[in-house]
N, C-alpha and C positions, 0 to 999 in steps of 0.2 A: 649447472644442474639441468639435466634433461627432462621433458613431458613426464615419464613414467616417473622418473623421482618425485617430484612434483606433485602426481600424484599419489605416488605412494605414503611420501610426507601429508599431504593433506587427509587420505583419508584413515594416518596414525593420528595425527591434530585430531579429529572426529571422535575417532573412538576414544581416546582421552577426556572429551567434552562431554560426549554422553553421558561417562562414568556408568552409574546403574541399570542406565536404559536399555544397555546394550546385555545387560543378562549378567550371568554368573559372577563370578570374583571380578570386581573393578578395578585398577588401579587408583590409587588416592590422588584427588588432585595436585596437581604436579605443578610447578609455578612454569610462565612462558617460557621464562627466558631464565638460567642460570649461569653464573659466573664459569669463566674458567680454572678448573682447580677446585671448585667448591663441589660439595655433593649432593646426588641429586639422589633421588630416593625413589622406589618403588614399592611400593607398599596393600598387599594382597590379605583378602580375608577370605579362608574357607575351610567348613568342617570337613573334617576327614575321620573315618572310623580307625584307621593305622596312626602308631607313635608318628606325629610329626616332625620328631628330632632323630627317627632311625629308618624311619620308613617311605620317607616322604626327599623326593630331589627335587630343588628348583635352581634354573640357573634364566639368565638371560643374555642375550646377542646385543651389544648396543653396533648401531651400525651408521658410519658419517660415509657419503659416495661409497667408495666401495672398499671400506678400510669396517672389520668387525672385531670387536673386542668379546669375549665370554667371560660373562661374570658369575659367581656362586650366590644366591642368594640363601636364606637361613629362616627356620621359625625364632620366631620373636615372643614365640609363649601363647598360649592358648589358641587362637585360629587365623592368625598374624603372621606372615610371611614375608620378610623383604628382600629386597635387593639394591643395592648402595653401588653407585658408581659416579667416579670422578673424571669430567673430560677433560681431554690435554689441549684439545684444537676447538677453537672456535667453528661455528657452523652448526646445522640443523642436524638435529643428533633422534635415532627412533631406537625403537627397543623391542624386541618378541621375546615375551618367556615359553623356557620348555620347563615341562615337570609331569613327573608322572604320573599326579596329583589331576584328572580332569579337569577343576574350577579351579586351575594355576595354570596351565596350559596354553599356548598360544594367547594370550593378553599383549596386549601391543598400547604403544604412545609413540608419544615425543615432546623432544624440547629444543631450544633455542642458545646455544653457549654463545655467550660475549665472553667482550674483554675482560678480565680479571680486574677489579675492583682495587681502584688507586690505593695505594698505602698498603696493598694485599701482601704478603710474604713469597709470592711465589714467581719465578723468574721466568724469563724464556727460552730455560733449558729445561723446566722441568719444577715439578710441586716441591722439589727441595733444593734449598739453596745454602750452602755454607759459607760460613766467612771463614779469611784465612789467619785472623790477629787471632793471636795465643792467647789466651785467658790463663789467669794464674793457676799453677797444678798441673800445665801440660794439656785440660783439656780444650775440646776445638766447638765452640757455639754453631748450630746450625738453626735453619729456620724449616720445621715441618709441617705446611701450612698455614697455619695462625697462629702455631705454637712453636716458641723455641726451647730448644733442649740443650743439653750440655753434653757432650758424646767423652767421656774418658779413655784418649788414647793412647795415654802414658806407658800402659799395661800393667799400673797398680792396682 
């Protein structure tokens, strides 16, 4: 990681820690450090005079070196906006929302992805992992993060 990451990361770390200090819609305190595969959450509050579920776009950039992901985020009911994203790669991970929305706009963080969390379900190919023993009925068990499911691929 070079200077300018550095401090670019540091001064997303800031604006996260301020939270309200720093003026309009804040981001929700956001924990340091989150697992790999698990979710991390963004979470914005602001009134808008437009339907927030027709009139209103938010998305965000999560961004690790120079690999950027774009995520949709959504209202969540009355002045509650989030945005949900899950990291694959460990490392310091920041985030800028755009929305058309002024007090959703340019909000920035970050956080901290470690290692996935022993006993976790999730492998090192990816948040999904299936096993390959037949389960009775033909269907194939897989594991989708924390949760397993039963996939029927019999075609009955």
């Amino acid at each position: 990681m070079n200077r300018r990451e550095l401090l670019h990361l540091g001064a997303a770390s800031a604006l996260t820690t301020l939270g309200p200090a720093v003026g309009g819609a804040a981001p929700s305190e956001s924990p340091a450090a989150v697992a790999r595969f698990d979710l991390f959450e963004v979470s914005l509050h602001a009134d808008t005079a437009r339907n927030p579920f027709r009139d209103v776009s938010l998305s965000a950039i999560f961004k690790l070196e120079h690999r950027e992901i774009a995520v949709e985020g959504f209202c969540d009911g009355e002045a509650t906006f989030r945005v949900r994203f899950m990291p694959d790669i460990e490392g310091a991970w920041t985030f800028r929302t755009l929305s058309n929305a002024p007090a959703l706009d340019g909000r920035t963080g970050g956080f901290e992805c470690v290692a996935a969390r022993s006993g976790e379900h999730a492998s090192g190919e990816g948040a999904v992992e299936a096993s390959r023993e037949a389960v009775p009925g033909g269907s194939v068990q897989a594991c989708l993060g924390r949760h397993r499911v039963f996939l029927d691929w019999a075609g009955r």
